[in-house]
N, C-alpha and C positions, 0 to 999 in steps of 0.2 A: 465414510471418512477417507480421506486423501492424504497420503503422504506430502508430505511439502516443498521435499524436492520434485517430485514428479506434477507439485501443483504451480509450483513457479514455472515450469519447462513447457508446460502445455498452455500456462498463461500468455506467456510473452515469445511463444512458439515461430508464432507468425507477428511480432511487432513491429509495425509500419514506423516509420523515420519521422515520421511528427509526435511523435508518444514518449512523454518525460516522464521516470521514476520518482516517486523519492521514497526509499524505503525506510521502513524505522528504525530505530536502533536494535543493533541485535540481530536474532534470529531470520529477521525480514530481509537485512542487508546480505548478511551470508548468503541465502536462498539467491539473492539477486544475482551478486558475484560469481556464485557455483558458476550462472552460464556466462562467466566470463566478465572482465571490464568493458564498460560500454561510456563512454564518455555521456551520454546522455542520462544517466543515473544520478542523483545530488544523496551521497550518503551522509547522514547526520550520527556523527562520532559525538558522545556526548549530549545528546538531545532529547530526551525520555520523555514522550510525550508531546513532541513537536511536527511529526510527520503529517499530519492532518491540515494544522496550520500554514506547514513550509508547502504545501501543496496548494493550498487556495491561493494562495503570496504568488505563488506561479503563474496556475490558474490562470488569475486575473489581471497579472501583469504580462502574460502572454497568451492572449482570446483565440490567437493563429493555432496556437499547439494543443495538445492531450494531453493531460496530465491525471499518471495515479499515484498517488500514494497509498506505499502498501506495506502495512503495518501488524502488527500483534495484537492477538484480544485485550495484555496488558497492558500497552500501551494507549489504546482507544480507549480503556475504561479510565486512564488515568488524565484523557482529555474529553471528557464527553459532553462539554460545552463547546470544543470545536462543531460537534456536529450541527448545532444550534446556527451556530453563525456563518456555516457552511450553507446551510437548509436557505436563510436568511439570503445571503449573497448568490445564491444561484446558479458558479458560472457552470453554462454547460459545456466543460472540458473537462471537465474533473469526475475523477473516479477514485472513490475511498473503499478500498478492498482492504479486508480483514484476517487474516490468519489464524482463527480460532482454536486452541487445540485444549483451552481450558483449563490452562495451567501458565502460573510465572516461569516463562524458561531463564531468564534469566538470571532469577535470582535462588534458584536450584528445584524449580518443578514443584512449587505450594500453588496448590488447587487454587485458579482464579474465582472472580466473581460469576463467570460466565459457565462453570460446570455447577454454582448453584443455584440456575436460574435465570440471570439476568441475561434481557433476549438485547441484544444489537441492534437486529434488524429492525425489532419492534422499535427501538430508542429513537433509530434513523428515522424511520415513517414518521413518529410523531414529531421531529423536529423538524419533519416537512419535506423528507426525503420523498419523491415522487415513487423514485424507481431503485428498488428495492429487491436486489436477491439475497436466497440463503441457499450458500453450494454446498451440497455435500456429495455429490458424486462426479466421476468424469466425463460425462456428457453434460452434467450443469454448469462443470467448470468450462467446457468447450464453449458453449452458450456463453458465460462470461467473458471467456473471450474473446468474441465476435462482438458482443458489445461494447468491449473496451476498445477495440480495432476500429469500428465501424463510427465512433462518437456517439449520438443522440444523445443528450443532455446529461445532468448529473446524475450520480453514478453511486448509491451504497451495494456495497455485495460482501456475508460473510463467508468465509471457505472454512470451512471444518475441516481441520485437518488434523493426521495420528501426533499423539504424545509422543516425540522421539527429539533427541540432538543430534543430526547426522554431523557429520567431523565441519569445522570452522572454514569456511573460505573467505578470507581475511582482502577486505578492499584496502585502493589507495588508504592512507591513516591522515595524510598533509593535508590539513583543510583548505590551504592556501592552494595546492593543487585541484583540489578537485574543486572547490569554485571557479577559477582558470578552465579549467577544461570544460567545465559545465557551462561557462560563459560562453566558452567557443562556440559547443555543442548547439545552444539556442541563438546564435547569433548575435550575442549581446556585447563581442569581446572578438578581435581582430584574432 
């Protein structure tokens, strides 16, 4: 298992200027933030459950760019009909990385679904996820990385990472801003 600051850092270590975030609510966004604001990041304040969806939405309305959405076991368990619809639509820009530490951090550390059992990765495949990883170490995350860098089509991978709340690094909060910026960001907004 992987710490998840140190799993976000060697994620997005090397991430090339076509590659859009949208991390999930929560522990996903902090992670993101630690390395700093990045205008190309879409955080969802308020979204429980949405990072998957606001990622295809991207996705497929911009085929030019890379997009991952990078979220919590929590919150993928509580969308797991996105992945359906994801498997279903295709696009290959997109990557759905997972944060597995198997547990609700948010709502104070109750054992998820996913420490009793219930596999991810397995759920991805059979929704038709092609290409499928499960990282638990830092040479499989480095590999994740390079394929999140590198594109080649859609993208599930989950990351095990340790049980822990390292201290909060708190994004823009003005949705109205970071839409703006985010628009910038993709070129969709002067």
């Amino acid at each position: 298992m992987i710490e998840r600051r140190e799993a976000i850092k060697r994620l997005l270590a090397n991430r090339p200027r076509d590659l859009f975030v949208v991390p999930g609510l929560g522990s996903t966004t902090w992670d993101v933030t630690s390395l700093g604001e990045d205008a190309r990041d879409f955080h969802l304040w308020g979204a429980m459950g949405g990072a998957a969806m606001i990622g295809l939405g991207l996705a497929l309305a911009q085929p030019d760019k890379r997009v991952a959405a990078i979220t919590g076991d929590g919150e993928m368990l509580m969308g797991l009909g996105s992945l359906a619809t994801i498997a279903v639509k295709r696009p290959p820009n997109l990557a759905i990385i997972v944060f597995d530490n198997g547990v609700y951090g948010e709502t104070g550390m109750q054992p998820s679904h996913t420490s009793s059992g219930v596999d991810l990765v397995a759920t991805a495949r059979s929704c038709g996820f092609a290409n499928c990883l499960d990282v638990g170490s830092e040479p499989e995350l480095d590999t994740l990385a390079g394929k999140l860098g590198a594109g080649g089509g859609l993208l599930f991978a989950r990351v095990k990472i340790v049980r822990e709340e390292p201290p909060r690094v708190l994004p823009e909060r003005d949705g109205a801003v970071i839409k703006q910026r985010f628009r910038r960001a993709i070129g969709a907004a002067p």
